[in-house]
Kinemage of the C-alpha trace (Angstrom):
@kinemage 1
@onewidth
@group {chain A} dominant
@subgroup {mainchain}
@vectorlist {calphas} color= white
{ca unk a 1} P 117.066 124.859 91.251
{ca unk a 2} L 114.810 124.592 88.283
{ca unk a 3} L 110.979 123.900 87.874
{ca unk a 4} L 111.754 120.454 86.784
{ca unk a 5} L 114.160 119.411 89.520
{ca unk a 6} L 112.050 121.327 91.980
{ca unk a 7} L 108.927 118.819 90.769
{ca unk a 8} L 111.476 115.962 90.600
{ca unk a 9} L 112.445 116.172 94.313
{ca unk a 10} L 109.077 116.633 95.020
{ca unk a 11} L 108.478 113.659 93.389
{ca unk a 12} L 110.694 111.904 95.335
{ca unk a 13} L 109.575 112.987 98.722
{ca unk a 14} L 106.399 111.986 98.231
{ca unk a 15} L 107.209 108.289 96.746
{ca unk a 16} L 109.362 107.899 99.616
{ca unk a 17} L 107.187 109.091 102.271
{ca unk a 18} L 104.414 106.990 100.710
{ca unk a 19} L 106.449 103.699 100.725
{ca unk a 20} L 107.626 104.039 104.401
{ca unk a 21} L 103.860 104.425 105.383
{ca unk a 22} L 103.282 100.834 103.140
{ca unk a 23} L 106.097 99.307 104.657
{ca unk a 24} L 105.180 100.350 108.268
{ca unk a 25} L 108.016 102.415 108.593
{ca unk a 26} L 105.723 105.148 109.373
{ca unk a 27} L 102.959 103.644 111.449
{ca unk a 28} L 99.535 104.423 111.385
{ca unk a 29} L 98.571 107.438 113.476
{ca unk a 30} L 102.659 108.713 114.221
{ca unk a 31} L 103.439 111.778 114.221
{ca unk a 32} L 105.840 114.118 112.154
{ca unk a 33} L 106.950 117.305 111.230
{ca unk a 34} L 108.257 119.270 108.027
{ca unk a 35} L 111.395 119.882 110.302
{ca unk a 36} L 112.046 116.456 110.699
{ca unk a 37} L 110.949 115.060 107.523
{ca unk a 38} L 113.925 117.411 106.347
{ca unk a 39} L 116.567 116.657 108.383
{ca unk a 40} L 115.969 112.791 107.306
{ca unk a 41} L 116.069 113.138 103.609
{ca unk a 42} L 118.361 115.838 103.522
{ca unk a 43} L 116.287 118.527 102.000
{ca unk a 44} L 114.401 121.898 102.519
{ca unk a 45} L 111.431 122.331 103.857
{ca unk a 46} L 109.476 123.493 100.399
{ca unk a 47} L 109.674 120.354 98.581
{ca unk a 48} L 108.633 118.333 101.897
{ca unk a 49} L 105.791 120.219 102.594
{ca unk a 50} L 104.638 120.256 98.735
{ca unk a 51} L 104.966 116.039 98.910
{ca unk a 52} L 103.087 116.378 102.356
{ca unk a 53} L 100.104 118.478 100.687
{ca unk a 54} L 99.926 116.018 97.771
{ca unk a 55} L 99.534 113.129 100.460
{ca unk a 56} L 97.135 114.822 102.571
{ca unk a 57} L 94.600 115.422 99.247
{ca unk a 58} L 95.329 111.754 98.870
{ca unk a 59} L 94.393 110.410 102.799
{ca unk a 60} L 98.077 109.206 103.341
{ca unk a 61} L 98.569 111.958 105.875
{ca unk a 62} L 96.437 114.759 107.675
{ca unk a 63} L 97.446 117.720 109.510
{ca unk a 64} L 96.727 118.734 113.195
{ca unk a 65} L 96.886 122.409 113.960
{ca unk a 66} L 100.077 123.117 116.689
{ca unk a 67} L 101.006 119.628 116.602
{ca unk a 68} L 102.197 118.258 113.057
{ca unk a 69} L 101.643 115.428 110.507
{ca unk a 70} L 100.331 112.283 111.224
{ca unk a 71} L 99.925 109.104 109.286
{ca unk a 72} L 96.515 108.824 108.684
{ca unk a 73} L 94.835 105.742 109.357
{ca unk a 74} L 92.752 103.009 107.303
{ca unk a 75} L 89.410 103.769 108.496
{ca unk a 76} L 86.461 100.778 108.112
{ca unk a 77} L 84.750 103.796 105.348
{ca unk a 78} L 87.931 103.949 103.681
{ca unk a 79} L 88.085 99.991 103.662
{ca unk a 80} L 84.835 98.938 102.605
{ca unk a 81} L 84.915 101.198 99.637
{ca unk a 82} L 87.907 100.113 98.431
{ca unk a 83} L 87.593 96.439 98.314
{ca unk a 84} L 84.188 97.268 96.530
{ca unk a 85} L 86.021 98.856 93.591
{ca unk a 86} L 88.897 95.977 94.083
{ca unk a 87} L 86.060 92.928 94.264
{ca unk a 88} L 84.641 94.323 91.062
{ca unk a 89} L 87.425 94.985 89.195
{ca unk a 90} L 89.410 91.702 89.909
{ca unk a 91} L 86.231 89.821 89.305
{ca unk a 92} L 86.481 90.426 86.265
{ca unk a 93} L 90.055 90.204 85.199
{ca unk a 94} L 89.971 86.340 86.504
{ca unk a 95} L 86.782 86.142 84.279
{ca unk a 96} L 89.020 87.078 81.511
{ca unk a 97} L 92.153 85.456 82.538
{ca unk a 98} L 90.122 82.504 81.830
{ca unk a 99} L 90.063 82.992 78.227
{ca unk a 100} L 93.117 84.415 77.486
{ca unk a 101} L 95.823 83.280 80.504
{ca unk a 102} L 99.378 81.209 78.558
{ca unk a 103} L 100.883 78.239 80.042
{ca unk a 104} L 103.697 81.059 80.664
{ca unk a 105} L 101.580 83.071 82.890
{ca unk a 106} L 99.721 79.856 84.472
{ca unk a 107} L 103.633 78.989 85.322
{ca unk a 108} L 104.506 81.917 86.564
{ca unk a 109} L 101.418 81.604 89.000
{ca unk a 110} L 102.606 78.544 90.418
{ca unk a 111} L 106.165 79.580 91.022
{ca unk a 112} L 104.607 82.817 93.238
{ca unk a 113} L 102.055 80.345 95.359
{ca unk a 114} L 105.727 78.588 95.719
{ca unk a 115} L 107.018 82.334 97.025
{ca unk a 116} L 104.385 82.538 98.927
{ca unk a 117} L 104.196 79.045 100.164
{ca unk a 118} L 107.606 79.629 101.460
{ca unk a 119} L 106.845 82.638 103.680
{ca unk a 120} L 104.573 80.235 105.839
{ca unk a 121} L 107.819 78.338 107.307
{ca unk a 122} L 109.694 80.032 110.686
{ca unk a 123} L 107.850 81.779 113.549
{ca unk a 124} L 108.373 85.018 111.868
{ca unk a 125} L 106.570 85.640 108.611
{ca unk a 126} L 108.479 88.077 106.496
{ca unk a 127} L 105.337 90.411 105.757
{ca unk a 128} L 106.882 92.696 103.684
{ca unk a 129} L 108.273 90.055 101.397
{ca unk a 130} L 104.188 87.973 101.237
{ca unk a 131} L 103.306 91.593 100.270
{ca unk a 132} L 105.695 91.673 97.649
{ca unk a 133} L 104.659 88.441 96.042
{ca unk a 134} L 101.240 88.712 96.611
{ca unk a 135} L 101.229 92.064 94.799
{ca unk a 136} L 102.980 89.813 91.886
{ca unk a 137} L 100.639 87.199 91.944
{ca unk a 138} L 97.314 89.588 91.396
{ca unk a 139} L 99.236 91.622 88.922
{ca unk a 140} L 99.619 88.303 86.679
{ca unk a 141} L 95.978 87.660 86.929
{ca unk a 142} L 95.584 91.500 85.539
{ca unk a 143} L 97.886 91.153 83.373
{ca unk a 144} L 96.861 87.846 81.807
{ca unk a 145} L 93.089 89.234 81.533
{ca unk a 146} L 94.558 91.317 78.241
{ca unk a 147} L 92.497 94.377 78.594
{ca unk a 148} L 95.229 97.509 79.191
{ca unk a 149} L 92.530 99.949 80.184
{ca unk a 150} L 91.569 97.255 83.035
{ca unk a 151} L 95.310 97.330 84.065
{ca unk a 152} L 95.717 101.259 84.007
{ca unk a 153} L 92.506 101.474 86.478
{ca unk a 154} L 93.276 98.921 89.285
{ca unk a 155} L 97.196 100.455 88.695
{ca unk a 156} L 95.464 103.862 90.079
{ca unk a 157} L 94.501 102.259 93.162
{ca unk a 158} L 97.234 99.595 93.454
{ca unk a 159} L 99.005 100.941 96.839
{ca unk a 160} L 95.811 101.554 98.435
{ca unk a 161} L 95.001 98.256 97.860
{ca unk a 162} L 98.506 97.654 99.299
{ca unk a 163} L 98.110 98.618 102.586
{ca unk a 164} L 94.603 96.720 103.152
{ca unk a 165} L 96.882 93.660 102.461
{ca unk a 166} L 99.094 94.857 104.998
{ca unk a 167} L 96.331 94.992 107.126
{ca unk a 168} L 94.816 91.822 106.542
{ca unk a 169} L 98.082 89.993 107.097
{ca unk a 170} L 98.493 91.855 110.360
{ca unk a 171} L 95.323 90.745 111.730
{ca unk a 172} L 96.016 86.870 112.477
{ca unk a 173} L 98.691 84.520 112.460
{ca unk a 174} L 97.229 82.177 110.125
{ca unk a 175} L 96.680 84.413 107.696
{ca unk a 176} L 99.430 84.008 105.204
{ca unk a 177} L 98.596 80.006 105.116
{ca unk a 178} L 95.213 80.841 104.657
{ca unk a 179} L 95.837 82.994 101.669
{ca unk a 180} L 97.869 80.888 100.080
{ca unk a 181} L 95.285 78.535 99.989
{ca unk a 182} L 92.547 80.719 98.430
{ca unk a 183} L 94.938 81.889 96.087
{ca unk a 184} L 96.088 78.043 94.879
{ca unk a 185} L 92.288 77.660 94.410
{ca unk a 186} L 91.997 80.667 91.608
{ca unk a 187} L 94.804 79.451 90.119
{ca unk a 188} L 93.609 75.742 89.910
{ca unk a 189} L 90.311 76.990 88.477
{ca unk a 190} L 92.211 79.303 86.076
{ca unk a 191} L 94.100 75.886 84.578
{ca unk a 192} L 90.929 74.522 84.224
{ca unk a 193} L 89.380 77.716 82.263
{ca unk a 194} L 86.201 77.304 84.858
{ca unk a 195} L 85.367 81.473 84.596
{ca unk a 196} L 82.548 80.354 86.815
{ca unk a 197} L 84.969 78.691 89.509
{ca unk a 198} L 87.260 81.550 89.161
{ca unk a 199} L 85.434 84.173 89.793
{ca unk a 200} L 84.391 82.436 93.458
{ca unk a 201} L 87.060 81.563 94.096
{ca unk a 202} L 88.763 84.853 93.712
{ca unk a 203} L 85.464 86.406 94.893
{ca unk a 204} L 85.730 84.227 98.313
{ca unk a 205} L 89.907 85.298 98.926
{ca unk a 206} L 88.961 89.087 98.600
{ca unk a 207} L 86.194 88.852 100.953
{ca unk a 208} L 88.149 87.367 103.352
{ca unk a 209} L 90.563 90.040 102.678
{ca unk a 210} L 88.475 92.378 103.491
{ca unk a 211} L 86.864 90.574 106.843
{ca unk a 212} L 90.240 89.874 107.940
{ca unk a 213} L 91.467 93.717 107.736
{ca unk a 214} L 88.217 95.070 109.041
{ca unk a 215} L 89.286 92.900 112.153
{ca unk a 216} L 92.162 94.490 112.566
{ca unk a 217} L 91.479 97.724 112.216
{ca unk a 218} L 89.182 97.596 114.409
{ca unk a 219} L 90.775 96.147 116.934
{ca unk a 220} L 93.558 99.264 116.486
{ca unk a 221} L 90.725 101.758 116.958
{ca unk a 222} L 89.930 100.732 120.268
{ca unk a 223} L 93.506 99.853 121.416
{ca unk a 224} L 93.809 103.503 120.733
């Protein structure tokens, strides 16, 4: 096998691996094993255990001596640092989405609180799919803000912000109603061009975010 393909199934492992931890697939403190991990996807061990090391420098996965791999949980650190970083970065793309969001992008806004909207019907929330459209609906807002090099640096920390969604979803019920709500409030204020009301309002939903997955992770910990 060549260098490339060697770095291209490497590649692979590691997006897959990575997505079944964001999805739940892999859980949050489950164990697993090159050996495994192998058998599943069909490949060696090499480029498995070169996709594992890139995870582990990344806090996806850590290693325990005799035992294996496990998924490597959210910790309230972890959590608190990132929503700082988000909070301040999305801040200010709603501050200015305000001056520069189309009647396109307001549109498409509306038709994801719609998505989203409908994920709040049934007993049995499709969480995966919310995540999905709620991942759409604060990439508009980035998008809309017009500055690229804004874009590039939330897109570096887009699936860690991922999984605190997860989290916050998990912790209640409610949740999904309630962030529909907060997130038909930015979007009102956006239509309006209120940077002020904006930036609360979007301000208020990630705080909540963050309160609601602190919650729950907490409450893992000391099921645990």
């Amino acid at each position: 096998m060549t260098l490339a393909k060697q770095d291209s199934l490497k590649t692979q492992i590691y997006n897959t691996i990575k997505k079944k931890i964001l999805d739940q697939t892999y859980q949050d403190g489950q164990f697993l094993t090159e050996r495994k991990l192998s058998a599943e996807m069909n490949v060696s061990r090499t480029p498995v255990r070169e996709a594992l090391q890139r995870l582990q420098k990344e806090s996806w996965v850590q290693y325990v001596p005799y035992k294996g791999i496990f998924i490597k949980s959210l910790d309230a650190t972890d959590l608190k640092h990132i929503f700082q970083i988000r909070s301040a970065l999305e801040m200010l793309a709603v501050r200015l989405a305000c001056s520069n969001i189309t009647s396109d992008q307001l549109q498409m806004l509306r038709l994801s609180l719609e998505r989203q909207a409908s994920e709040t019907d049934g007993d049995t929330p499709d969480y995966r799919k919310f995540i999905l459209y709620d991942t759409e609906f604060h990439n508009i807002i980035i998008s809309s803000a017009g500055n690229m090099m804004l874009s590039s640096i939330i897109d570096e920390i887009r699936d860690k912000i991922k999984r605190t969604g997860i989290n916050s979803l998990y912790s209640r019920r409610s949740r999904i109603a309630e962030a529909v709500a907060e997130h038909t409030a930015i979007v009102d204020a956006l239509a309006d061009k209120n940077a002020q009301a904006a930036s609360a309002a979007m301000e208020n939903h990630l705080h909540l975010c963050y309160t609601s997955a602190y919650g729950y992770i907490i409450r893992q910990n000391i099921a645990h």
